[in-house]
DOBAFI-642084 format. One record per atom (N, C-alpha, C, O): atom name; residue number from 0; x, y, z. Coordinates in nm, 3 decimals, padded with zeros to 5 digits, m for minus. Example, Ala and Ser with C-alpha at 12.3 -4.5 7.8 and 13.67 -1.06 7.14 Angstrom:
<N 0 <01.319 m00.569 00.780>>
<CA 0 <01.230 m00.450 00.780>>
<C 0 <01.320 m00.330 00.780>>
<O 0 <01.424 m00.332 00.846>>
<N 1 <01.285 m00.225 00.708>>
<CA 1 <01.367 m00.106 00.714>>
<C 1 <01.290 00.003 00.787>>
<O 1 <01.341 00.114 00.804>>
END
This chain:
<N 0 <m02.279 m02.411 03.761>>
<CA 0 <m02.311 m02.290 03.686>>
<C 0 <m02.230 m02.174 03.741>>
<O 0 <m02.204 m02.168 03.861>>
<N 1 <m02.198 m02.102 03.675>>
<CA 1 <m02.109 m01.969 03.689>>
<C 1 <m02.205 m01.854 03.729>>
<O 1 <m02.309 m01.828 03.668>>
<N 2 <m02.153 m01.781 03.849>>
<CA 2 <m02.209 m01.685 03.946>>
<C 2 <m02.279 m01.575 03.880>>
<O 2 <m02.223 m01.552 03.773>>
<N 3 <m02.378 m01.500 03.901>>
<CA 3 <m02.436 m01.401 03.781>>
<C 3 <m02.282 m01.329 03.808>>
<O 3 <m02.192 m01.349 03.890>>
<N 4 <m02.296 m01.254 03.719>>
<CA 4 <m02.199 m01.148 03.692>>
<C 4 <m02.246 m01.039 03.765>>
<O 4 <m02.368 m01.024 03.767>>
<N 5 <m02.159 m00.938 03.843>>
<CA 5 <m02.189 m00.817 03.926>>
<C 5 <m02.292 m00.743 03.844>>
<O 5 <m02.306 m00.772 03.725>>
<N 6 <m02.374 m00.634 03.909>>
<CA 6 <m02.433 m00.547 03.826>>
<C 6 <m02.344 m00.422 03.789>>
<O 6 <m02.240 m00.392 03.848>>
<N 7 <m02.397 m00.355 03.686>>
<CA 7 <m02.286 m00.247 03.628>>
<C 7 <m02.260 m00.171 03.713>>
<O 7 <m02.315 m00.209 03.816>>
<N 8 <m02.175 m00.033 03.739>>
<CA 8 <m02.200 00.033 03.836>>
<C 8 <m02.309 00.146 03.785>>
<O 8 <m02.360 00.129 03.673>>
<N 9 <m02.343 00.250 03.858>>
<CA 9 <m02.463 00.314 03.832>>
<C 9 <m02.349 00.434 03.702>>
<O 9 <m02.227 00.444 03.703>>
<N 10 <m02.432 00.493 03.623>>
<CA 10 <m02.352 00.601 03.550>>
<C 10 <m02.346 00.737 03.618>>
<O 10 <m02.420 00.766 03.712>>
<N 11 <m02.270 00.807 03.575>>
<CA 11 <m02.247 00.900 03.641>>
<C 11 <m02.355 01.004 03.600>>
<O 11 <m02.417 00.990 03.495>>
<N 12 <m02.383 01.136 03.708>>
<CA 12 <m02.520 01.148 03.665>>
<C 12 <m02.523 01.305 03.586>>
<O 12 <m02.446 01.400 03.597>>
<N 13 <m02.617 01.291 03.523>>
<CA 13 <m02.600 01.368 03.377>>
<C 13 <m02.610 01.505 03.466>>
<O 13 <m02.673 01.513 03.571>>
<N 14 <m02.523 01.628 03.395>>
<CA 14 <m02.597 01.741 03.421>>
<C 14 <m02.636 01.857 03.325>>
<O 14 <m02.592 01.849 03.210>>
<N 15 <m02.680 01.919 03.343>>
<CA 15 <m02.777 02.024 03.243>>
<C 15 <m02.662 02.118 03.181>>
<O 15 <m02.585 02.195 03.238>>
<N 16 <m02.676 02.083 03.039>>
<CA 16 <m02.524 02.160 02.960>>
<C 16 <m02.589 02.305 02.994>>
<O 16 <m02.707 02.339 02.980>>
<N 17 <m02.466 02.390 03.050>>
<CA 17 <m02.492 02.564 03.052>>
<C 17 <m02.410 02.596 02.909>>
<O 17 <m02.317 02.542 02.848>>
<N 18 <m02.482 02.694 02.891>>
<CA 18 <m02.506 02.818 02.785>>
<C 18 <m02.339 02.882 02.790>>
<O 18 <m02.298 02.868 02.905>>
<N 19 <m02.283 02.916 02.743>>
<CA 19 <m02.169 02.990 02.789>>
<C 19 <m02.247 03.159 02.790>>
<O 19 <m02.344 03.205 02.730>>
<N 20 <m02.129 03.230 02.910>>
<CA 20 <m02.189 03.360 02.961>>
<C 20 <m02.141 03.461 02.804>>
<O 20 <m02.022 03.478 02.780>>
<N 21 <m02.216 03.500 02.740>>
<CA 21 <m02.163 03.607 02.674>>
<C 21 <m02.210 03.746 02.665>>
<O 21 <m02.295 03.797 02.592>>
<N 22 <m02.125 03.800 02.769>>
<CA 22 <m02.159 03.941 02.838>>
<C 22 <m02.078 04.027 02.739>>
<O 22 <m01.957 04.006 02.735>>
<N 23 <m02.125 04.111 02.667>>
<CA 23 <m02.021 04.205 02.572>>
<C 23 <m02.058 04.345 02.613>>
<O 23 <m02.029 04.443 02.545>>
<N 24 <m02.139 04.352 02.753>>
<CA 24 <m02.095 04.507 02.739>>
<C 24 <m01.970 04.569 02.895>>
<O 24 <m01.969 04.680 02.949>>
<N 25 <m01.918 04.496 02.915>>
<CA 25 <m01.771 04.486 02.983>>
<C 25 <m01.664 04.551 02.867>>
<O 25 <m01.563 04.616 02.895>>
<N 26 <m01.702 04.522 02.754>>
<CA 26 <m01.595 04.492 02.652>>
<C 26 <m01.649 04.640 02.500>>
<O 26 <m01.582 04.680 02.404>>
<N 27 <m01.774 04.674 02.542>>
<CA 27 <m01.828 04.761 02.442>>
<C 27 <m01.736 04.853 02.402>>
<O 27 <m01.627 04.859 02.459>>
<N 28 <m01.774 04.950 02.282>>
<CA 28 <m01.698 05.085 02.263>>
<C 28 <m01.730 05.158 02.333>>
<O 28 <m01.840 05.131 02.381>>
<N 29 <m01.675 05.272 02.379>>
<CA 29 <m01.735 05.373 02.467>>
<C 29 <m01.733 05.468 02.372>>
<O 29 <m01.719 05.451 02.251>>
<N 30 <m01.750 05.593 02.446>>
<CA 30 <m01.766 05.743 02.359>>
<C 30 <m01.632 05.798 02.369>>
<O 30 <m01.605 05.905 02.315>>
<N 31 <m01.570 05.750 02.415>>
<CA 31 <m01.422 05.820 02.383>>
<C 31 <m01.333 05.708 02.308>>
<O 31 <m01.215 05.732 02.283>>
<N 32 <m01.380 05.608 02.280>>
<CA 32 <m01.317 05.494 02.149>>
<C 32 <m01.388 05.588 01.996>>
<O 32 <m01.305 05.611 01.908>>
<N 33 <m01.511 05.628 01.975>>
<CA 33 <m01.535 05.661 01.855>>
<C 33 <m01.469 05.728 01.775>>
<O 33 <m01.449 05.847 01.798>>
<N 34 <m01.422 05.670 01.668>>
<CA 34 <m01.313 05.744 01.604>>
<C 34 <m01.329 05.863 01.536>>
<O 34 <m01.407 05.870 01.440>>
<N 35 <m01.243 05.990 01.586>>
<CA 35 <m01.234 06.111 01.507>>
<C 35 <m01.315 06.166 01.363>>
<O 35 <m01.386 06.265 01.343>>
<N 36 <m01.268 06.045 01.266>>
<CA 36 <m01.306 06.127 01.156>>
<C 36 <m01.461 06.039 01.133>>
<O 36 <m01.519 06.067 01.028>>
<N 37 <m01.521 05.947 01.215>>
<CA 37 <m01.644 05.942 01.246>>
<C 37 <m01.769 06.019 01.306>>
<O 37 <m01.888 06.024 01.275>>
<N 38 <m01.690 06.081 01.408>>
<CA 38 <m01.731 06.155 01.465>>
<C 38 <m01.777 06.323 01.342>>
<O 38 <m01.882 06.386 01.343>>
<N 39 <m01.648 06.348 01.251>>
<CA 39 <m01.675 06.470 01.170>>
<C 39 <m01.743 06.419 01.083>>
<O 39 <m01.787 06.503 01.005>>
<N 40 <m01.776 06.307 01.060>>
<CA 40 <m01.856 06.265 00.917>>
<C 40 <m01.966 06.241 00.988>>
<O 40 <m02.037 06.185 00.904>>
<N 41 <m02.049 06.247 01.120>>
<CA 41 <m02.142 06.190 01.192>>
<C 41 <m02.183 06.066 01.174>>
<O 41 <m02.295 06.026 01.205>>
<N 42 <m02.118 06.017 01.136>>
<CA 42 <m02.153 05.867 01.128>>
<C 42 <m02.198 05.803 01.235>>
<O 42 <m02.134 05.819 01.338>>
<N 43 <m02.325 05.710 01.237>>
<CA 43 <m02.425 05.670 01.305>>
<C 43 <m02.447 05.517 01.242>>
<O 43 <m02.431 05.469 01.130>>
<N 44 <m02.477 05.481 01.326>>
<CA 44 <m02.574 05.317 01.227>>
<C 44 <m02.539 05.198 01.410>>
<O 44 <m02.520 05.211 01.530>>
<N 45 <m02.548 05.115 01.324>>
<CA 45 <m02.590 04.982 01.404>>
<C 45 <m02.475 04.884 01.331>>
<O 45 <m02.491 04.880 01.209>>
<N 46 <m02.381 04.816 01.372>>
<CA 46 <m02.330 04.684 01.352>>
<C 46 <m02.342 04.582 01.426>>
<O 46 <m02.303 04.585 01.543>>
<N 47 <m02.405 04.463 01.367>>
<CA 47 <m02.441 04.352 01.426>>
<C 47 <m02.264 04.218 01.369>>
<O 47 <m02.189 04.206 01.272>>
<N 48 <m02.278 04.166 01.476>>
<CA 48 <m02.115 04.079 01.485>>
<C 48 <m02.213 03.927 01.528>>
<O 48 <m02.288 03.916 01.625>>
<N 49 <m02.187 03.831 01.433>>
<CA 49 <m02.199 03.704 01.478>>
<C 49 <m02.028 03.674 01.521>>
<O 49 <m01.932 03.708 01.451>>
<N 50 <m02.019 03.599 01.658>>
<CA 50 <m01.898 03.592 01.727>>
<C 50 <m01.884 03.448 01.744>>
<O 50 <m02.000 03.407 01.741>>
<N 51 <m01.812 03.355 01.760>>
<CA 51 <m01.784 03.248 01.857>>
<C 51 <m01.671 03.280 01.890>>
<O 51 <m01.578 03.346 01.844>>
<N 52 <m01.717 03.164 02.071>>
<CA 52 <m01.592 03.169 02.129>>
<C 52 <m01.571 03.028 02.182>>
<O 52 <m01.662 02.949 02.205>>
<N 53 <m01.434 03.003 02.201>>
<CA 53 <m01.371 02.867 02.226>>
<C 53 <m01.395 02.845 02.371>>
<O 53 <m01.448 02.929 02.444>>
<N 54 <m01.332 02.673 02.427>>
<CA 54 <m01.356 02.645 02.504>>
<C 54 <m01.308 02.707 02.661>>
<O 54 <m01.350 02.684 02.775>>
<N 55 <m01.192 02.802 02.602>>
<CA 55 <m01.153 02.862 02.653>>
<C 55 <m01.179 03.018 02.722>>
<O 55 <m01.126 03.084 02.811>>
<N 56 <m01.298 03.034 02.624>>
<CA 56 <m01.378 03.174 02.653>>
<C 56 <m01.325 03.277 02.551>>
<O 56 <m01.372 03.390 02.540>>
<N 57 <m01.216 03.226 02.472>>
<CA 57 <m01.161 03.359 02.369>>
<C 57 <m01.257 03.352 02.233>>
<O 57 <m01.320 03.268 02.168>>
<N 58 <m01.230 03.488 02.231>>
<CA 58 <m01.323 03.485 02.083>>
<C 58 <m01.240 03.433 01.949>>
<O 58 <m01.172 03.512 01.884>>
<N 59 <m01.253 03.289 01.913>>
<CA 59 <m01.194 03.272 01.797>>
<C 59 <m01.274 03.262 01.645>>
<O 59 <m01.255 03.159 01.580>>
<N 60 <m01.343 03.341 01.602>>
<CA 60 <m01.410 03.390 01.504>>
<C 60 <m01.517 03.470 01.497>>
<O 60 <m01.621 03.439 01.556>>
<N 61 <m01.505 03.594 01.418>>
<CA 61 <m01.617 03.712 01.479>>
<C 61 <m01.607 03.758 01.287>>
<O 61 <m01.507 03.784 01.220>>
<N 62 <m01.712 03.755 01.258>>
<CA 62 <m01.761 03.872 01.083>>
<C 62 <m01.898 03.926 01.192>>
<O 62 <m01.966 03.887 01.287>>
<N 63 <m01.873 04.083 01.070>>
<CA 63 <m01.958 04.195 01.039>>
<C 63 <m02.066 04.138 00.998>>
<O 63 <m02.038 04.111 00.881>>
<N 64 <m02.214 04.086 01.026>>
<CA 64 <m02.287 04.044 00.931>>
<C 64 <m02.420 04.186 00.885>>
<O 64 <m02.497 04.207 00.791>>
<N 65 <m02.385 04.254 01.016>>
<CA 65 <m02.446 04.356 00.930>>
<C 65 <m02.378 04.552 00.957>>
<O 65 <m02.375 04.621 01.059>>
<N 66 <m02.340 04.577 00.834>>
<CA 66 <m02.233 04.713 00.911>>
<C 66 <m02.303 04.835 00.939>>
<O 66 <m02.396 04.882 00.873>>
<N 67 <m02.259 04.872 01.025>>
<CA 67 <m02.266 05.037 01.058>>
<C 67 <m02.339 05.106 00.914>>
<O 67 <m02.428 05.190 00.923>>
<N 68 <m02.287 05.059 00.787>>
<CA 68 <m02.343 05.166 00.711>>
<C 68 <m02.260 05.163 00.579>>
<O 68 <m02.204 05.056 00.555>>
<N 69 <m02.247 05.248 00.503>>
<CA 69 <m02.116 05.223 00.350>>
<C 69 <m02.038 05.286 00.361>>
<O 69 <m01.937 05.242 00.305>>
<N 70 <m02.017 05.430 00.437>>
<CA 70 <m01.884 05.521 00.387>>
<C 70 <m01.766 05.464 00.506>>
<O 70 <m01.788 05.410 00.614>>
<N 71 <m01.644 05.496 00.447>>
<CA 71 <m01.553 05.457 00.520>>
<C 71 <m01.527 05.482 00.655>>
<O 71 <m01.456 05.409 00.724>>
<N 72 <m01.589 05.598 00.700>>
<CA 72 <m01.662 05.590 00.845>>
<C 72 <m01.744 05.500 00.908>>
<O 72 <m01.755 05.496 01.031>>
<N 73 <m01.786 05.448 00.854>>
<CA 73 <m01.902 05.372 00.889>>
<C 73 <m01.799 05.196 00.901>>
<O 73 <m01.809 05.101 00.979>>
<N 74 <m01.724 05.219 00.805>>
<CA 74 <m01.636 05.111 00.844>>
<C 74 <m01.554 05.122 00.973>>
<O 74 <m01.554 05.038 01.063>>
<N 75 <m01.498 05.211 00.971>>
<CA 75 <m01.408 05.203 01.094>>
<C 75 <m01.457 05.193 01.210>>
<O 75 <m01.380 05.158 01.300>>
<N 76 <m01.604 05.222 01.242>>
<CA 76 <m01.730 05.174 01.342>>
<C 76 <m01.700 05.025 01.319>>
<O 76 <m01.655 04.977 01.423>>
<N 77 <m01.708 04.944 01.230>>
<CA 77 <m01.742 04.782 01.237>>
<C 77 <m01.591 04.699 01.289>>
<O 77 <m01.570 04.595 01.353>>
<N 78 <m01.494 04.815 01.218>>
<CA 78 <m01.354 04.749 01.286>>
<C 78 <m01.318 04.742 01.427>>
<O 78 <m01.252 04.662 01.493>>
<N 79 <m01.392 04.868 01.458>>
<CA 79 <m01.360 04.877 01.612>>
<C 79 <m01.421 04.834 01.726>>
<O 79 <m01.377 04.844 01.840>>
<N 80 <m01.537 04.780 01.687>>
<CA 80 <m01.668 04.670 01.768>>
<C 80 <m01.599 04.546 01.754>>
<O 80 <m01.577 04.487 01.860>>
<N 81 <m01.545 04.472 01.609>>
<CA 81 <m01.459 04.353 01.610>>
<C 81 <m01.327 04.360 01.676>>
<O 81 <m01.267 04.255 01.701>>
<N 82 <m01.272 04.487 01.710>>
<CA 82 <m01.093 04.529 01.774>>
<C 82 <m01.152 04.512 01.917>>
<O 82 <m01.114 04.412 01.978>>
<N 83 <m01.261 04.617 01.992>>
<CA 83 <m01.303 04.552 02.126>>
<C 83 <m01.376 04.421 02.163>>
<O 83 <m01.382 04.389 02.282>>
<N 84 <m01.442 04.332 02.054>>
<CA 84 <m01.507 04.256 02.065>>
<C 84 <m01.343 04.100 02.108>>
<O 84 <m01.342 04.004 02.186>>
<N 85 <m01.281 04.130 02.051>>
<CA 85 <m01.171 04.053 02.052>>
<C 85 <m01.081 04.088 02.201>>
<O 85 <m01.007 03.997 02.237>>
<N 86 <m01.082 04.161 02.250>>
<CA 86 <m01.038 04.213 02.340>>
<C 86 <m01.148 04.143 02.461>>
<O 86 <m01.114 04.155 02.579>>
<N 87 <m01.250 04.087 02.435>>
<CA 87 <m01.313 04.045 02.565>>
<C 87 <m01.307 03.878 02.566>>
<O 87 <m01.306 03.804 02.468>>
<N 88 <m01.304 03.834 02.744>>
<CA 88 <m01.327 03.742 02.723>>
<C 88 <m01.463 03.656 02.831>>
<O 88 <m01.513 03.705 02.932>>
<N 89 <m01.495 03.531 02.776>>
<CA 89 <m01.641 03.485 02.809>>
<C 89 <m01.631 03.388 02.905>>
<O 89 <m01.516 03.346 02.918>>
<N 90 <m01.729 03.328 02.992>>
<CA 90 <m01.763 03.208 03.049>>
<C 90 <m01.786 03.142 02.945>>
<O 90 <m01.886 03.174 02.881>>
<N 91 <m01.677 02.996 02.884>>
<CA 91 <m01.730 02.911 02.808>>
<C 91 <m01.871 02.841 02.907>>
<O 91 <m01.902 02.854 03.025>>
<N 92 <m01.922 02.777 02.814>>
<CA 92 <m02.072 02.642 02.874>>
<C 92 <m01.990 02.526 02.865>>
<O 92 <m01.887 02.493 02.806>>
<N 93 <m02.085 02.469 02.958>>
<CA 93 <m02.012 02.332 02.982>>
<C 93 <m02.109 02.229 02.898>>
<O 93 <m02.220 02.273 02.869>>
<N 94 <m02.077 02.108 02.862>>
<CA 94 <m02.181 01.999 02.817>>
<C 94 <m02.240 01.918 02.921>>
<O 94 <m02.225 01.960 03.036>>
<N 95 <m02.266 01.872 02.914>>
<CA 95 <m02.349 01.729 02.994>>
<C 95 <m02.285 01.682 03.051>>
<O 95 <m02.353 01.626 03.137>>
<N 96 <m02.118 01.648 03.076>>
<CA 96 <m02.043 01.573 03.116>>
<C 96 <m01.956 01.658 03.184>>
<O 96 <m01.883 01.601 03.266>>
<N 97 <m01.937 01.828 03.168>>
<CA 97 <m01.937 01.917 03.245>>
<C 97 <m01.815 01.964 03.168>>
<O 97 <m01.725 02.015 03.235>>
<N 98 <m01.799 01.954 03.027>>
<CA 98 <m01.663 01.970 02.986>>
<C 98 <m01.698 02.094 02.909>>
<O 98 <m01.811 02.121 02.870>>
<N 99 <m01.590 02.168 02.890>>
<CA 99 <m01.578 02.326 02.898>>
<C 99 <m01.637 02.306 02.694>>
<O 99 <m01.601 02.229 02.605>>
<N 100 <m01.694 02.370 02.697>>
<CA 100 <m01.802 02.447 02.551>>
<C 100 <m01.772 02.605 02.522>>
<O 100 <m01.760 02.701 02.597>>
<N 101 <m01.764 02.590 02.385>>
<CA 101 <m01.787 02.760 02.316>>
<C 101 <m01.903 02.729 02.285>>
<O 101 <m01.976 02.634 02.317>>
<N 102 <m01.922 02.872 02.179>>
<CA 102 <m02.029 02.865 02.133>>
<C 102 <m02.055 03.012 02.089>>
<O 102 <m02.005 03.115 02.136>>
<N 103 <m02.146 02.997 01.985>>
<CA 103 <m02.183 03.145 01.906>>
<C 103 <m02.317 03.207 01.951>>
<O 103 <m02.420 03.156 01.993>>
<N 104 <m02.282 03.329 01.928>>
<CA 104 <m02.407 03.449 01.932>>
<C 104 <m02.362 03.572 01.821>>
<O 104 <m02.254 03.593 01.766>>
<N 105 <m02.476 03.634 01.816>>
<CA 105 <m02.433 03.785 01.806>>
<C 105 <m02.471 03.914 01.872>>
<O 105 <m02.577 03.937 01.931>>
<N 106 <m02.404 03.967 01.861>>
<CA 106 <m02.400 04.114 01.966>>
<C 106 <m02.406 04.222 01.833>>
<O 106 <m02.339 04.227 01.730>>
<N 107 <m02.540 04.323 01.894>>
<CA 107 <m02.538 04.418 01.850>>
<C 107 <m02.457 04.565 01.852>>
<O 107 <m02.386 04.550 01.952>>
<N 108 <m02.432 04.674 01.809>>
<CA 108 <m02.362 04.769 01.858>>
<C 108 <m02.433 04.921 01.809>>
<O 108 <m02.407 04.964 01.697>>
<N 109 <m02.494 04.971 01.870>>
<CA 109 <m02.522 05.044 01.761>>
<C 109 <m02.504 05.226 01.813>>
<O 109 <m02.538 05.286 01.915>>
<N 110 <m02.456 05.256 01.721>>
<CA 110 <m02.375 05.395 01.734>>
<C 110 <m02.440 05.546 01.683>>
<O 110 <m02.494 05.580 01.578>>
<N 111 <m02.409 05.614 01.803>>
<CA 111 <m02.506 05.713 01.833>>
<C 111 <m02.441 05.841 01.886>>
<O 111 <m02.393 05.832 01.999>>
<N 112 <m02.430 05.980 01.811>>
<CA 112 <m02.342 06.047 01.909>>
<C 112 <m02.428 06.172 01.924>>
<O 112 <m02.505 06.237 01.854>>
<N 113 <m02.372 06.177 02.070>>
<CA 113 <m02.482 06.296 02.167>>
<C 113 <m02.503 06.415 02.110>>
<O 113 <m02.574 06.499 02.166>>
END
């Protein structure tokens, strides 16, 4: 009779997939980014950005899902949260097997002048 066959070796051992870090206020607008003719139109509001980012930590897809507001002020608030939002970059997460992960969120912004 033929010898049992070896046992398998053990698998390698799982670990707990992390979250990727997505820190966006490194990367926020400040008060001297708010643009001029925002500022004379007082434009105010809140833009919310659903973002992903690659395995690499760059942001490769970011929409407005909710804007600043309607007048064209209010736009140039949502362009410029997506112009710095692109400008930052993240701790991708790793999976189970420890291999580098994106992944989506959204970040709020919401605009307020003194």
């Amino acid at each position: 009779a033929a010898p049992p066959a070896p046992p398998a070796p053990p698998a390698p051992p799982r670990r707990a997939a992390q979250p990727a870090i997505m820190n966006v206020s490194a990367c926020a607008p400040k008060n001297e980014d708010y643009p001029a003719a925002a500022v004379r139109a007082e434009a105010t509001g809140t833009t919310v950005i659903r973002f992903t980012i690659d395995a690499t930590g760059k942001v490769s897809n970011a929409d407005v899902v909710r804007s600043a507001g309607t007048s064209r002020e209010h736009r140039m608030l949502d362009r410029l949260a997506l112009q710095k939002l692109s400008e930052c970059t993240f701790r991708p997460g790793t999976d189970e097997t420890g291999k580098a992960v994106g992944g989506t969120t959204e970040v709020t912004y919401v605009w307020k002048l003194d």
